[in-house]
N, C-alpha and C positions, 0 to 999 in steps of 0.2 A: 560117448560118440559125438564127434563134432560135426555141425549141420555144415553142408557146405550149398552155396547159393552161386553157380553156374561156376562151380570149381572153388570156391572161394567162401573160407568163414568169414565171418560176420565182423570178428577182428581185424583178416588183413582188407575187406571193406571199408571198414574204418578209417584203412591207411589211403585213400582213395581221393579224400577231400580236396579238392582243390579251390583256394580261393580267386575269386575272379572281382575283388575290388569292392569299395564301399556300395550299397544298394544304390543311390541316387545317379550314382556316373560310371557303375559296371556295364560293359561293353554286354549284350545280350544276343549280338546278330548270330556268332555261332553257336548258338543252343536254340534257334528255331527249328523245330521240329524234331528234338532230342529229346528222346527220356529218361530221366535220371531223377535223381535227389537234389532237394534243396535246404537249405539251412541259413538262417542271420541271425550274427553274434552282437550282442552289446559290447562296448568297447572295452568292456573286463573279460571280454573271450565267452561267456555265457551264453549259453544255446538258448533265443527264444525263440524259434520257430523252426519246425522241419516239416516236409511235405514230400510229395514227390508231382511229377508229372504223367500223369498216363494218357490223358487226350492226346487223339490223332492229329495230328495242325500243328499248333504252333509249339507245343510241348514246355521244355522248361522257360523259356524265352517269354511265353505270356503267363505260365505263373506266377514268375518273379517279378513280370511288369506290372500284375494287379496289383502288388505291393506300393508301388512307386507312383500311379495314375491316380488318376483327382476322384472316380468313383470310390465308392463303397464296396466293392465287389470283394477286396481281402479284408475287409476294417472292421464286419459287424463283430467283431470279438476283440477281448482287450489286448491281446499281442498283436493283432494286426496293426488297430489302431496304434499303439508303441512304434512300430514298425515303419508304418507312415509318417507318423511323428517325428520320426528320429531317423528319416532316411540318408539324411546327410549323415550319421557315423554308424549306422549299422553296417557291420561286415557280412559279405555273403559269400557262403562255398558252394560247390557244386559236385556230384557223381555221375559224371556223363555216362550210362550206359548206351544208347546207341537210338537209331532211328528203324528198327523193326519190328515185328511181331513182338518176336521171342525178347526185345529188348523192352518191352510193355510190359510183361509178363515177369520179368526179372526185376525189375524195379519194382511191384507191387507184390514183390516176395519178400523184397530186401526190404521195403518201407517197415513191412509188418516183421520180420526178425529183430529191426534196428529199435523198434519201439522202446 
């Protein structure tokens, strides 16, 4: 039996990703207040990092930006710190699920299926 996550298995979820440009100079203003998934690739394509966004506010817009800003807030661990490191070529995609309840809810179903 195939799990489906708001109509939808976990494979064609997959097919979902969209990239929205190197971490340092990706455009963020439309995912304030969106929640979805995130993810940044090293420049061989390599997943080192996935999260999602479930705060109310700014949504994926300021998790991705803890990545990129001068605090500590994403770094205390050694892929963030990578991440900050290397924000000029880390790639980053996105799973905009949406800006509601049930889009909160769905993204922190998906996060833990995707695991």
């Amino acid at each position: 039996m195939k799990i489906l996550i708001h109509g939808k298995t976990v494979t064609e979820w997959n097919n979902c990703w969209k990239p929205i440009g190197i971490l340092d100079s990706a455009d963020l203003s439309k995912l304030k207040g969106v929640f979805g998934l995130y993810r940044f690739k090293d420049p061989k394509g390599n997943v080192i990092c996935f999260g999602c966004a479930t705060e109310s506010g700014r949504g994926l817009e300021k998790r991705i930006t803890d990545f990129r800003r001068s605090s500590n807030s994403a770094r205390d661990y050694k892929n963030g710190k990578y991440i900050y490191d290397h924000r000029d070529i880390v790639s980053t995609e996105v799973i905009c699920i949406g800006a509601t309840q049930d889009a909160q809810e769905i993204t922190s179903e998906l996060k833990e299926a995707m695991k």
